[in-house]
N, C-alpha and C positions, 0 to 999 in steps of 0.2 A: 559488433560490440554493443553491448546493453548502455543504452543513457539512462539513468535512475533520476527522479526528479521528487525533490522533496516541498514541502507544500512549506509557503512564508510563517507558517504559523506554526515552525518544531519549536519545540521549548527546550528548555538546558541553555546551560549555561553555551556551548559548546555546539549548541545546536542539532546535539546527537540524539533526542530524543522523540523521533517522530515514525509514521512511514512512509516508506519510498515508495514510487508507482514506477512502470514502465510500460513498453506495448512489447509484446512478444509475435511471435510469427503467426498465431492465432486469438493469442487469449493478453489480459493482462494479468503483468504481473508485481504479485505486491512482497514488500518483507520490511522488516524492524532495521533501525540505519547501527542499533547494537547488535542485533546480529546479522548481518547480511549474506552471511552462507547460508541464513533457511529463506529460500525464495517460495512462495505461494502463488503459482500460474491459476488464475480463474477465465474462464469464459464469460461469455455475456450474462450469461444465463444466471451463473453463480455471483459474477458481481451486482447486477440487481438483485438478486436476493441476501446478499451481503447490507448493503445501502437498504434496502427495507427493514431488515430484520433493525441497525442501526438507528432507523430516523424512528421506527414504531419503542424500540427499546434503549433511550439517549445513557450512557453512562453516567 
């Protein structure tokens, strides 16, 4: 079974508004706590490049 762990800092009122991480059998994996049936499995590789693209491009 997957433990999904969500970071202290979701907003909403509800707290549903954040994303979830997990570790999978090789890769991590990430998804939206609204929708939780679309899971996105990344690798090493793609989660640094994920976290680059983010810190060089901040919302």
């Amino acid at each position: 079974m997957i433990q999904w762990q969500k970071s202290t800092y979701s907003g909403g009122a509800a707290g549903n508004e954040c994303v979830e991480l997990a570790h999978g059998e090789d890769e991590l994996l990430l998804r939206e706590s609204d929708a939780p049936d679309r899971i996105l499995p990344l690798s090493r590789t793609g989660v640094t490049a994920l976290l680059r693209h983010l810190d060089a491009d901040p919302c």
